[in-house]
N, CA, C, O and CB atoms as a CASP TS submission, in Angstrom:
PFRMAT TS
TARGET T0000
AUTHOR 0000-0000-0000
METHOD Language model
MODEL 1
PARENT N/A
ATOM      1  N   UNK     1       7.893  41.489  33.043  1.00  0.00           N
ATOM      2  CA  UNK     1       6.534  41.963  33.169  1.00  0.00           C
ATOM      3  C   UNK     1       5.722  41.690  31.919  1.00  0.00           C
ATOM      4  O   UNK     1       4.580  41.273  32.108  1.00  0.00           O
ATOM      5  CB  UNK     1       6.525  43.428  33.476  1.00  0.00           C
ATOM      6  N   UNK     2       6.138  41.861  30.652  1.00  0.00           N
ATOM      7  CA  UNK     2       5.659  41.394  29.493  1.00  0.00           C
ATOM      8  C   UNK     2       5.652  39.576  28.896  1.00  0.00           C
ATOM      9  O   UNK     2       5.448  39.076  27.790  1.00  0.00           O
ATOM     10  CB  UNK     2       6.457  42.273  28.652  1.00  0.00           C
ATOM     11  N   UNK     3       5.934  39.082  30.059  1.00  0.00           N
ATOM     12  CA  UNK     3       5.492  37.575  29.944  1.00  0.00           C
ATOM     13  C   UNK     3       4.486  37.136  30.027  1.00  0.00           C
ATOM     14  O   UNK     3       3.855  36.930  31.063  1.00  0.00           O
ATOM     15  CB  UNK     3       5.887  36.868  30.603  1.00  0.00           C
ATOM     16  N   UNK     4       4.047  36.831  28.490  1.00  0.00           N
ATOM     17  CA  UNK     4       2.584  36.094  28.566  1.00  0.00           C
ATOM     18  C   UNK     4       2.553  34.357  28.791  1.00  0.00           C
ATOM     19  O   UNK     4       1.577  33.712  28.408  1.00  0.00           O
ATOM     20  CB  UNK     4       1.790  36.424  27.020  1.00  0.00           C
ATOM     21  N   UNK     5       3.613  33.766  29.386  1.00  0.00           N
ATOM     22  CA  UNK     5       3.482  32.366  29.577  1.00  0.00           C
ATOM     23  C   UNK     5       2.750  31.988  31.131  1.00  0.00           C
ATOM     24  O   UNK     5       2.563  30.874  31.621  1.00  0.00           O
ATOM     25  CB  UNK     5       5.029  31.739  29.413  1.00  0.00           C
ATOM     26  N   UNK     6       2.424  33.331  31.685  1.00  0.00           N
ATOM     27  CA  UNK     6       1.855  33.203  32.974  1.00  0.00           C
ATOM     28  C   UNK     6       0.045  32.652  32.323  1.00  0.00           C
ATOM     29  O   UNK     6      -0.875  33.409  32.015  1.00  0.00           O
ATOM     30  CB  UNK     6       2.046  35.003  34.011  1.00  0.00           C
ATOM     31  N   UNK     7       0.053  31.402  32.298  1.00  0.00           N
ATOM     32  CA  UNK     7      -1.311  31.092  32.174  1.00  0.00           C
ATOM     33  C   UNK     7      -1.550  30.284  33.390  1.00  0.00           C
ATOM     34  O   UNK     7      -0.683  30.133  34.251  1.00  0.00           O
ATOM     35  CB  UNK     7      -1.679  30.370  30.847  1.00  0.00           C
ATOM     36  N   UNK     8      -3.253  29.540  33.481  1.00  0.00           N
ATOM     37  CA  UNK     8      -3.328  28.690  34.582  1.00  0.00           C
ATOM     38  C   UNK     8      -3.539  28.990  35.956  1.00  0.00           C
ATOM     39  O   UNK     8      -4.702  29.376  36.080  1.00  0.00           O
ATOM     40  CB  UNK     8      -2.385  28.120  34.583  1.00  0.00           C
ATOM     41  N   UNK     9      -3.025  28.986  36.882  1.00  0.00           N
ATOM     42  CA  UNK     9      -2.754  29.495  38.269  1.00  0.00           C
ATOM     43  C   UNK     9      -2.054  30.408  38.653  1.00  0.00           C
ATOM     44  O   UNK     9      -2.206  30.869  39.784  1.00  0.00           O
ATOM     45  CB  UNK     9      -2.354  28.785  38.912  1.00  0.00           C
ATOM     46  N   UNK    10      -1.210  30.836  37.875  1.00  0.00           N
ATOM     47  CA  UNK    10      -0.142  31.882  37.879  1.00  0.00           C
ATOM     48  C   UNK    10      -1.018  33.177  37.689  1.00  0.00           C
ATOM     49  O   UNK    10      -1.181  34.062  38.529  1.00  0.00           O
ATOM     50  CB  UNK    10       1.057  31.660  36.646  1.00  0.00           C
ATOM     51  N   UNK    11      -1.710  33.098  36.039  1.00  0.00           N
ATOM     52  CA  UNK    11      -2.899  33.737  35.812  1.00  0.00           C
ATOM     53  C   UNK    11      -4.029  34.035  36.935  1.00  0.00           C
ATOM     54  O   UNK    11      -4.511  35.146  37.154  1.00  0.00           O
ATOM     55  CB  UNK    11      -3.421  33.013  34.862  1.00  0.00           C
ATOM     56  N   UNK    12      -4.360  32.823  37.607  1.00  0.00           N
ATOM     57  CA  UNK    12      -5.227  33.415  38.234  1.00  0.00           C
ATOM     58  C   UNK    12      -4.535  34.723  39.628  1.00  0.00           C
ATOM     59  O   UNK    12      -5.122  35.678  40.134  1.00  0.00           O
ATOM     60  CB  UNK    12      -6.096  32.088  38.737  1.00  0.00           C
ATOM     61  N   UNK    13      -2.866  34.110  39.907  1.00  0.00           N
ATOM     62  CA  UNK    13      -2.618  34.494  40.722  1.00  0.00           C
ATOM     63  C   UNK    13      -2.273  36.234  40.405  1.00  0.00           C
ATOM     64  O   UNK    13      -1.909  37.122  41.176  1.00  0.00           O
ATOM     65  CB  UNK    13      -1.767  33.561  41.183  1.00  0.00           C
ATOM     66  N   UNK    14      -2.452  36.244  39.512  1.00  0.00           N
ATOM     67  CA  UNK    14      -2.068  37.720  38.700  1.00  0.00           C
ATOM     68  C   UNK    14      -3.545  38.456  38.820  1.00  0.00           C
ATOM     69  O   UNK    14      -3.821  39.620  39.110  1.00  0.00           O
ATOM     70  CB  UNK    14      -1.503  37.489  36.739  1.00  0.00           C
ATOM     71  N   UNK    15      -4.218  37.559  38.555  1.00  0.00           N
ATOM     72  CA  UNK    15      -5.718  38.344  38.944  1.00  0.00           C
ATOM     73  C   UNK    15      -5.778  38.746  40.047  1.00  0.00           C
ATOM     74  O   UNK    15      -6.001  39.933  40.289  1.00  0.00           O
ATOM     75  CB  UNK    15      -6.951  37.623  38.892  1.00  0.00           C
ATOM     76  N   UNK    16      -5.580  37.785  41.024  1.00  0.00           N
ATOM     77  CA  UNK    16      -5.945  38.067  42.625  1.00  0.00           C
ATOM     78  C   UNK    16      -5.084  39.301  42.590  1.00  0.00           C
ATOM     79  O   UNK    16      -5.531  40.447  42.636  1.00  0.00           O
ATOM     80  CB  UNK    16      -5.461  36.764  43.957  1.00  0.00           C
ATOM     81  N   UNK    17      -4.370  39.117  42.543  1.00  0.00           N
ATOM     82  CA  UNK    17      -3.291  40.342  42.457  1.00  0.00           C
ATOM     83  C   UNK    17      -3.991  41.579  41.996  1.00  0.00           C
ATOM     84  O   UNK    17      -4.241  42.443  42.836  1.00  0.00           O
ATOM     85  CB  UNK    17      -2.033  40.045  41.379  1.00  0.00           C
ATOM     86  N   UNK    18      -4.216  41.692  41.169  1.00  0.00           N
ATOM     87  CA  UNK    18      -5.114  42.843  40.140  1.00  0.00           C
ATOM     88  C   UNK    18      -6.259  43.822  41.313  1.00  0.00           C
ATOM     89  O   UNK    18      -6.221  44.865  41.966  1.00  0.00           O
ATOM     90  CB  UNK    18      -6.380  41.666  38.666  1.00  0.00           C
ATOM     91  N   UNK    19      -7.171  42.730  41.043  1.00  0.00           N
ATOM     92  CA  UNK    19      -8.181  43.072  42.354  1.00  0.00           C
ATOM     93  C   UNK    19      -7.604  43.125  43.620  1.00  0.00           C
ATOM     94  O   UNK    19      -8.343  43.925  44.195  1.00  0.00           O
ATOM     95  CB  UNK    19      -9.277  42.051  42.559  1.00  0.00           C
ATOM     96  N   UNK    20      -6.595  42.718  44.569  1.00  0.00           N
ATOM     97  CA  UNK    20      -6.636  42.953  45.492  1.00  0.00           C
ATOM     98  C   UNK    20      -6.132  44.415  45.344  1.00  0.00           C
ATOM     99  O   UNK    20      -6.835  45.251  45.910  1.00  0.00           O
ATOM    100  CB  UNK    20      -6.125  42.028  46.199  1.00  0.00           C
ATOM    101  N   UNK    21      -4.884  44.933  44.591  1.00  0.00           N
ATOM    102  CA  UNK    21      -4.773  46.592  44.386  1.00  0.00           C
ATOM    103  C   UNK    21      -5.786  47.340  44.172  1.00  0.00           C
ATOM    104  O   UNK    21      -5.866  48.469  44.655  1.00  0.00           O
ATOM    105  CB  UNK    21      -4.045  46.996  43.357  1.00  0.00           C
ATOM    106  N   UNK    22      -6.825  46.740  43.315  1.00  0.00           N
ATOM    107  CA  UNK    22      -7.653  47.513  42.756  1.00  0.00           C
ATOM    108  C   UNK    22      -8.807  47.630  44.167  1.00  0.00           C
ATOM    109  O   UNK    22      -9.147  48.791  44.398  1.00  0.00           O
ATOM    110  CB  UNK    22      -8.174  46.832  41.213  1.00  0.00           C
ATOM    111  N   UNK    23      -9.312  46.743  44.940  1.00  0.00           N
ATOM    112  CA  UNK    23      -9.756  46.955  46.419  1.00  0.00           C
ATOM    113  C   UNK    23      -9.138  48.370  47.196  1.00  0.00           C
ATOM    114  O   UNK    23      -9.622  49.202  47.962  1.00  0.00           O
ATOM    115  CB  UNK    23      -9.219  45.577  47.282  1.00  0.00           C
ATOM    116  N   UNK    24      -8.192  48.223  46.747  1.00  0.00           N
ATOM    117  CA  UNK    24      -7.041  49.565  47.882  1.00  0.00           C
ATOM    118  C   UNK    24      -7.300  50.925  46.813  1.00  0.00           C
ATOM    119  O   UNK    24      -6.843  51.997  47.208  1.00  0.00           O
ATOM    120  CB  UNK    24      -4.511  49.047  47.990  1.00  0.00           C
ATOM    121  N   UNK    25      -8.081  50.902  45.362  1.00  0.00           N
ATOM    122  CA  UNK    25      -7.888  51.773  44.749  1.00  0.00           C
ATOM    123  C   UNK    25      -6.063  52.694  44.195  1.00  0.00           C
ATOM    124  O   UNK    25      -5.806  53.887  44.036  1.00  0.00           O
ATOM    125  CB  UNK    25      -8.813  52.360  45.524  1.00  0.00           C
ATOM    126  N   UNK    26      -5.289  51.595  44.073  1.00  0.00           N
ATOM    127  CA  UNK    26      -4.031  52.451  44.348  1.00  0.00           C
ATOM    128  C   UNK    26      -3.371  51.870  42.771  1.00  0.00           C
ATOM    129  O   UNK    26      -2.149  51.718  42.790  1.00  0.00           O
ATOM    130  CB  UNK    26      -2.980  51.989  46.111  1.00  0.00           C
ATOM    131  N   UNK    27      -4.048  51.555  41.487  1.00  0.00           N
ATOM    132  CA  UNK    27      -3.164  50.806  40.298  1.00  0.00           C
ATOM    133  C   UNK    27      -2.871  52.271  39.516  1.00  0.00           C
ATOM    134  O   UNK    27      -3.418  53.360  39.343  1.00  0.00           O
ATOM    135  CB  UNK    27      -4.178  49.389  39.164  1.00  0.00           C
ATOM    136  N   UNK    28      -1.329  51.380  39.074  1.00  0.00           N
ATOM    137  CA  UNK    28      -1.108  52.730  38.052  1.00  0.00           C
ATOM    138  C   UNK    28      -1.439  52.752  36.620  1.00  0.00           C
ATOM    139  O   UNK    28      -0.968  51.674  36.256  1.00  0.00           O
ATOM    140  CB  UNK    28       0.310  53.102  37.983  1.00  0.00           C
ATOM    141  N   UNK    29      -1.847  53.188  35.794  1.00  0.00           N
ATOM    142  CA  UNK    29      -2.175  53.319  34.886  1.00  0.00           C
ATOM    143  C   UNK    29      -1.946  52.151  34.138  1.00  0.00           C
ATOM    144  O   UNK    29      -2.851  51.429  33.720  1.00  0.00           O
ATOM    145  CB  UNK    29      -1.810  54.291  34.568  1.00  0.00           C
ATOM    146  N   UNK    30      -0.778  51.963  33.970  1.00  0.00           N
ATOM    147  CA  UNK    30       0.378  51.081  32.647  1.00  0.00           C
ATOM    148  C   UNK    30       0.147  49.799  33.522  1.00  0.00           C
ATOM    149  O   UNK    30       0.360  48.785  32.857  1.00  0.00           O
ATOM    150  CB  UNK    30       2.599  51.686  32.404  1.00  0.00           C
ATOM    151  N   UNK    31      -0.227  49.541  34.825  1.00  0.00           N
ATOM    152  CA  UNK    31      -0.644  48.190  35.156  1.00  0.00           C
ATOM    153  C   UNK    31      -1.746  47.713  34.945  1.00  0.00           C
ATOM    154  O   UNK    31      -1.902  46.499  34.809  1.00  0.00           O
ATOM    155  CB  UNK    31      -0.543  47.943  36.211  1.00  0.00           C
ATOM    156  N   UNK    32      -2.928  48.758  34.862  1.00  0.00           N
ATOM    157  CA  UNK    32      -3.767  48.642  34.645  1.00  0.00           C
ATOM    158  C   UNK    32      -4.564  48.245  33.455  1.00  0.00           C
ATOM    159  O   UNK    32      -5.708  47.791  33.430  1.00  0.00           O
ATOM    160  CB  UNK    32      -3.843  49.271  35.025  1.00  0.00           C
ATOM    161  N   UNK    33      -3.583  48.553  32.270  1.00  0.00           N
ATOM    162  CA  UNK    33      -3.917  48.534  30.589  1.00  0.00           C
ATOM    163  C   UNK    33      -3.258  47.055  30.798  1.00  0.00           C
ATOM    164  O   UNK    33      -3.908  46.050  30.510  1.00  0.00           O
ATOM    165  CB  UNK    33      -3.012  49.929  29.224  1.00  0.00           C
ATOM    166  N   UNK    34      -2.145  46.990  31.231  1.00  0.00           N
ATOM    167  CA  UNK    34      -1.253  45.600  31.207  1.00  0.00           C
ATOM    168  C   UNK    34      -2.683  44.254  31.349  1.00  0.00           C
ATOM    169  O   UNK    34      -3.298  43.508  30.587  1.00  0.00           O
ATOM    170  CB  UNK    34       0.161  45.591  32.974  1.00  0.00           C
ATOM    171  N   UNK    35      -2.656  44.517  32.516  1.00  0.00           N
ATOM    172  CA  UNK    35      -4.110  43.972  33.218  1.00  0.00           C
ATOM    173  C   UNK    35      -5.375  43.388  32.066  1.00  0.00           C
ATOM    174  O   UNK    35      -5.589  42.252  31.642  1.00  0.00           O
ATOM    175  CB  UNK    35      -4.858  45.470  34.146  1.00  0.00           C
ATOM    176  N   UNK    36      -6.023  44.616  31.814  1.00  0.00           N
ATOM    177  CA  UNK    36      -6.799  44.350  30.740  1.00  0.00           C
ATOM    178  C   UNK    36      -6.558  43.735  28.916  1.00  0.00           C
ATOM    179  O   UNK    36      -7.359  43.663  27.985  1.00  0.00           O
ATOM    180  CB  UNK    36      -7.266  45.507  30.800  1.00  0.00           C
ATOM    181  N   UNK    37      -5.221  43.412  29.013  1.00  0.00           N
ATOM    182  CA  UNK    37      -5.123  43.327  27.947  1.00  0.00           C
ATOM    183  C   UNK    37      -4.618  41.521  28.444  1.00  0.00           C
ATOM    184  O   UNK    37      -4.871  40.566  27.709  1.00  0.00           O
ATOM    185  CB  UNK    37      -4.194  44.598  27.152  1.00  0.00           C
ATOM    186  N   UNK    38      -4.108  41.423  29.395  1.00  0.00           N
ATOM    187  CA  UNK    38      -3.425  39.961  29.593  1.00  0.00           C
ATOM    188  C   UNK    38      -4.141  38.514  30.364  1.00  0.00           C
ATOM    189  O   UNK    38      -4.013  37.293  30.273  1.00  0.00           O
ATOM    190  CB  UNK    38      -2.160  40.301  30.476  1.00  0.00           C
ATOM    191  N   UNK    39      -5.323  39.940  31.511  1.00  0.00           N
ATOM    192  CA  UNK    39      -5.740  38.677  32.332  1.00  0.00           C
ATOM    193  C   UNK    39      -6.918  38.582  31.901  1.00  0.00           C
ATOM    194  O   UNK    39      -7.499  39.427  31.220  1.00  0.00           O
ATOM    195  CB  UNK    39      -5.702  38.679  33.877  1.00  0.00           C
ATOM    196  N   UNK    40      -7.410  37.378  32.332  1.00  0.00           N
ATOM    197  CA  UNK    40      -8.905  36.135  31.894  1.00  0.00           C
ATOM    198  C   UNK    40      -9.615  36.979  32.498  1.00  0.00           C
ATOM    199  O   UNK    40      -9.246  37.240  33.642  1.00  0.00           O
ATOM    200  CB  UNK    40      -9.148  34.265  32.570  1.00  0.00           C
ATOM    201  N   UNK    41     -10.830  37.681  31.983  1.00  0.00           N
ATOM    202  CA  UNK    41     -12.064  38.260  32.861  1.00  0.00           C
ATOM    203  C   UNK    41     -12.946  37.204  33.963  1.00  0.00           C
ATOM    204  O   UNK    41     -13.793  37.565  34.781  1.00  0.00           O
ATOM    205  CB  UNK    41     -13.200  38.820  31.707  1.00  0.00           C
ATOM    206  N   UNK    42     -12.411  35.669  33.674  1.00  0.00           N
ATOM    207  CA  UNK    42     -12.988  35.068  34.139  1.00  0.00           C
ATOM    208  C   UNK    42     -12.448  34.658  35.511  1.00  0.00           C
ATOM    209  O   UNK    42     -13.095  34.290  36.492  1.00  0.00           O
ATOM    210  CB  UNK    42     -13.238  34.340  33.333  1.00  0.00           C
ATOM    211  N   UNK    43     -11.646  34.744  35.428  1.00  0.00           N
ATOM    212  CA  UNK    43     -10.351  34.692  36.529  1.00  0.00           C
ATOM    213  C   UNK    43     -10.877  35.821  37.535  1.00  0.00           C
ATOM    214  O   UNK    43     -11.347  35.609  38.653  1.00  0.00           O
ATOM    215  CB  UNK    43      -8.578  35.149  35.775  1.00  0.00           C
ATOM    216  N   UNK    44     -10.690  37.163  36.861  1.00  0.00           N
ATOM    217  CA  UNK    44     -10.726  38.555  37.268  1.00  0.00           C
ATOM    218  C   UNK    44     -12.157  38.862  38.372  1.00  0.00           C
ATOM    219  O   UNK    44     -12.207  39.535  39.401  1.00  0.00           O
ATOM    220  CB  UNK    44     -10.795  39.495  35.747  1.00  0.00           C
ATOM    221  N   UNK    45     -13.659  37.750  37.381  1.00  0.00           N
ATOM    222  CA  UNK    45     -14.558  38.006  38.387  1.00  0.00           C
ATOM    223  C   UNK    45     -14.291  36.696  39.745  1.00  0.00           C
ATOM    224  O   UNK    45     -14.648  36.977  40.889  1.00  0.00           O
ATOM    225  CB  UNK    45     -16.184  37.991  37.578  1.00  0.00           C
ATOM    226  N   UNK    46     -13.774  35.585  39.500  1.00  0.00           N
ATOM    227  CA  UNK    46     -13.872  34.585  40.656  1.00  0.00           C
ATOM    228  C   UNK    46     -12.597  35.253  41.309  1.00  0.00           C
ATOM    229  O   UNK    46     -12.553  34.741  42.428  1.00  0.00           O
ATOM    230  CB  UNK    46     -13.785  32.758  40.253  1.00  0.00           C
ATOM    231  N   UNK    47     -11.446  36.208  41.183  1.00  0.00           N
ATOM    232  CA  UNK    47     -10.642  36.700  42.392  1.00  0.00           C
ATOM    233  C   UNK    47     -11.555  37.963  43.044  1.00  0.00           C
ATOM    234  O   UNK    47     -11.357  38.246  44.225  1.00  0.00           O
ATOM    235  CB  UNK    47      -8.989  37.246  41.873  1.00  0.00           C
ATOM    236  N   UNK    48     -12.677  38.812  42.174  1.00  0.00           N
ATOM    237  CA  UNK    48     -13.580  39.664  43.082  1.00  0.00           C
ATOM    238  C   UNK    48     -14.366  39.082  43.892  1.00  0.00           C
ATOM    239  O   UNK    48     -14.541  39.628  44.981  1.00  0.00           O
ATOM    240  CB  UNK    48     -14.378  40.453  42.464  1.00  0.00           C
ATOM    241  N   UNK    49     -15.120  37.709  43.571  1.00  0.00           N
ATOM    242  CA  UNK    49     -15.861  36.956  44.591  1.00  0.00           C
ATOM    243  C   UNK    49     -14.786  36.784  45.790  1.00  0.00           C
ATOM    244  O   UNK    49     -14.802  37.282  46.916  1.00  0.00           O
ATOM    245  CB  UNK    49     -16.439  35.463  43.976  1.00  0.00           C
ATOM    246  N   UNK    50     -14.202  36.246  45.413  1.00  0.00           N
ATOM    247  CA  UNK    50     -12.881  35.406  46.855  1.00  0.00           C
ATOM    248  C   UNK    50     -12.608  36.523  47.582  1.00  0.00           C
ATOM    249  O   UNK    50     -12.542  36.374  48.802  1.00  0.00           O
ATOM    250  CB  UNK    50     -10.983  34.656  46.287  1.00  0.00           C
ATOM    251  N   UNK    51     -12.392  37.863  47.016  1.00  0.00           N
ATOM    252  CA  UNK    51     -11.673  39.082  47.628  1.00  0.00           C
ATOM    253  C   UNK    51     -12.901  39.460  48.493  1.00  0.00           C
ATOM    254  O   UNK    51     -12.779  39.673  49.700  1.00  0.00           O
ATOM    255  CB  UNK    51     -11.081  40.371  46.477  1.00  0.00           C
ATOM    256  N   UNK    52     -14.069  39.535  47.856  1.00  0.00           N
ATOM    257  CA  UNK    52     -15.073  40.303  48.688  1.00  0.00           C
ATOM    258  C   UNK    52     -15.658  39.197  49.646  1.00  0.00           C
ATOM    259  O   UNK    52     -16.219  39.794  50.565  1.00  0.00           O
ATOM    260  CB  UNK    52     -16.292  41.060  47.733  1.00  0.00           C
ATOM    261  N   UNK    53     -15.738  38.167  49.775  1.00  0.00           N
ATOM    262  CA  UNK    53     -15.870  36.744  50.931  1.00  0.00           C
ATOM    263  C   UNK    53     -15.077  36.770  51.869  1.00  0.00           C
ATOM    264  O   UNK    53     -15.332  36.142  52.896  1.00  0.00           O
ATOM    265  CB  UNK    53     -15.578  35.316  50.425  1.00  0.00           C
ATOM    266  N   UNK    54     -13.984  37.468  51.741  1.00  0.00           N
ATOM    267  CA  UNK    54     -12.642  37.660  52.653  1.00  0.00           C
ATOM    268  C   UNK    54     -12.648  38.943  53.367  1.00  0.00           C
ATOM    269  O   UNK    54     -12.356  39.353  54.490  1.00  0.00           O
ATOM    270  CB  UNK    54     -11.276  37.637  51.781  1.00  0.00           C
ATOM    271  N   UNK    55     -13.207  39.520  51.996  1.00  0.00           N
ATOM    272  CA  UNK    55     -13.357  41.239  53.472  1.00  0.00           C
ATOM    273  C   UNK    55     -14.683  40.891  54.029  1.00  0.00           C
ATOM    274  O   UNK    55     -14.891  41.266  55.183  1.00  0.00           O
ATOM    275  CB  UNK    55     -13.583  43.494  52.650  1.00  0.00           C
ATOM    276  N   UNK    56     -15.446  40.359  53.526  1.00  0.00           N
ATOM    277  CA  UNK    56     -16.962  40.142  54.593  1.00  0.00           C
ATOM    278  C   UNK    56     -16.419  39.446  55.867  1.00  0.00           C
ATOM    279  O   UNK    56     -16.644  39.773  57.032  1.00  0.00           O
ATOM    280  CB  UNK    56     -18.387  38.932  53.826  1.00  0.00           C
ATOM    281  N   UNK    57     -15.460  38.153  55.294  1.00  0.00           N
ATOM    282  CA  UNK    57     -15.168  37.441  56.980  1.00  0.00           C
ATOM    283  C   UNK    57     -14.564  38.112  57.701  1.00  0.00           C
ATOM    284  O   UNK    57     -14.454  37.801  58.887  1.00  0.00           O
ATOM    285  CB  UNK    57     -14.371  36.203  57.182  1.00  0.00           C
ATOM    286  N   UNK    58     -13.929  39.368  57.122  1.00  0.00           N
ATOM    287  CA  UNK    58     -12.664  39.936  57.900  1.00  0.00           C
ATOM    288  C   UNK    58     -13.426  40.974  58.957  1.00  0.00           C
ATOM    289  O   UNK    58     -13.116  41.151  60.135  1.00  0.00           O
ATOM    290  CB  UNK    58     -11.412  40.821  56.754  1.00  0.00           C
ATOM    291  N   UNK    59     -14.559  41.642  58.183  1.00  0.00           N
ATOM    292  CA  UNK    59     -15.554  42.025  58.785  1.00  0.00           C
ATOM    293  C   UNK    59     -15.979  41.752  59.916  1.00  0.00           C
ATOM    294  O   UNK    59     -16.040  42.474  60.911  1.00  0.00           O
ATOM    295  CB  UNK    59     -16.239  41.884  58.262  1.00  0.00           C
ATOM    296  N   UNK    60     -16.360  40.413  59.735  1.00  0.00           N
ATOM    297  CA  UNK    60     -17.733  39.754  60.775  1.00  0.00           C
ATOM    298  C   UNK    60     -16.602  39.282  61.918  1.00  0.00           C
ATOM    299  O   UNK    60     -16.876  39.186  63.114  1.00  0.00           O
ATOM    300  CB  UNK    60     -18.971  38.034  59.935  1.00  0.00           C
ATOM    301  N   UNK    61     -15.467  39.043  61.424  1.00  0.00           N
ATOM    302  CA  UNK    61     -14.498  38.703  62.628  1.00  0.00           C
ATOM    303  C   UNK    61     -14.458  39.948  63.484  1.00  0.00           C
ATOM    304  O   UNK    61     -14.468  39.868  64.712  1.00  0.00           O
ATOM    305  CB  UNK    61     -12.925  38.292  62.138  1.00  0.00           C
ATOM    306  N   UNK    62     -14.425  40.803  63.002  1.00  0.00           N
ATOM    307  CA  UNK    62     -13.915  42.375  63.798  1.00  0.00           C
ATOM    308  C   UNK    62     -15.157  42.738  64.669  1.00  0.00           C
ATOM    309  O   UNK    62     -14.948  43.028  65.847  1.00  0.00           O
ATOM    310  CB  UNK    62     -13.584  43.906  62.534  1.00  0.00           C
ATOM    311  N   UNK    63     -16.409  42.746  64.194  1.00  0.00           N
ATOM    312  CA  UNK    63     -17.372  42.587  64.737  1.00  0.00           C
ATOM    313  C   UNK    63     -17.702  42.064  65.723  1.00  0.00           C
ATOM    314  O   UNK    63     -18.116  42.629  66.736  1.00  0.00           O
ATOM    315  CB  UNK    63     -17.815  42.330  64.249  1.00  0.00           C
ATOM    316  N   UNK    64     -17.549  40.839  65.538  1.00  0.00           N
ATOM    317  CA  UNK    64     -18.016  39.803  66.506  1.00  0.00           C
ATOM    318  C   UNK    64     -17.222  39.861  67.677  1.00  0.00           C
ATOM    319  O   UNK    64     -17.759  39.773  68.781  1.00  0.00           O
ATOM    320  CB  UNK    64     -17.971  38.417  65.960  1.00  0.00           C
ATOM    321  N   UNK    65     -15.368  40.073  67.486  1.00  0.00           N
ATOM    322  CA  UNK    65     -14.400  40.163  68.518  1.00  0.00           C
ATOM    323  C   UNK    65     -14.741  42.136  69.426  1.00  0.00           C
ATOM    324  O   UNK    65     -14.604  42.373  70.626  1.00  0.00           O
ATOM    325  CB  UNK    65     -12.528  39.866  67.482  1.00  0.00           C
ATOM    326  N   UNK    66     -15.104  42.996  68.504  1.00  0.00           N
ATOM    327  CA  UNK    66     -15.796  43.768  69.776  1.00  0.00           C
ATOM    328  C   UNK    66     -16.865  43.685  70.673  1.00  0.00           C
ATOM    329  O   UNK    66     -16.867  43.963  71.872  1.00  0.00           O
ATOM    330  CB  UNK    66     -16.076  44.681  69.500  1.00  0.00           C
ATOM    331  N   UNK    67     -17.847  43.241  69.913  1.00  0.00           N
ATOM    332  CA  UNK    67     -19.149  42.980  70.378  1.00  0.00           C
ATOM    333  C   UNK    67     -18.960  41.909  71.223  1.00  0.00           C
ATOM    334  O   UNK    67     -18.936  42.147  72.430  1.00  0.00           O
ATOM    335  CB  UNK    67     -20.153  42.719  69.344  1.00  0.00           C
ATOM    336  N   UNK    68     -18.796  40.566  70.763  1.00  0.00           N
ATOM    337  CA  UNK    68     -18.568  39.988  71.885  1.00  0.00           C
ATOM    338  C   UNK    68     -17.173  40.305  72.934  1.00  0.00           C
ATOM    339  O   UNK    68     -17.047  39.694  73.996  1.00  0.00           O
ATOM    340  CB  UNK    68     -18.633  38.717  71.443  1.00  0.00           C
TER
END
């Protein structure tokens, strides 16, 4: 867990990761400091874009399959 050789894609994949818990509201503390101290903020905002594009489609799918 204290491996900082996760750079690159791995990194980003640690972000997505981050935010998608953090969507569910459910991180624990000590992941959370982990988090802020390891991952790219830049990373951190393009996995909140992707995350929130995904619950909008997930949305408009649910929508659309009652309604229509």
């Amino acid at each position: 867990m204290g491996d900082d050789s996760g750079r690159g894609t791995s990194s980003f994949g640690r972000s997505m990761k981050a935010v998608m818990w953090s969507f569910l509201g459910v991180r624990k503390r000590r992941d959370l400091e982990a988090d802020a101290t390891q991952l790219n903020p830049l990373h951190v905002v393009l996995a909140a874009l992707l995350g929130a594009a995904i619950f909008i489609g997930v949305l408009i799918l649910i929508v659309r399959a009652v309604v229509g």
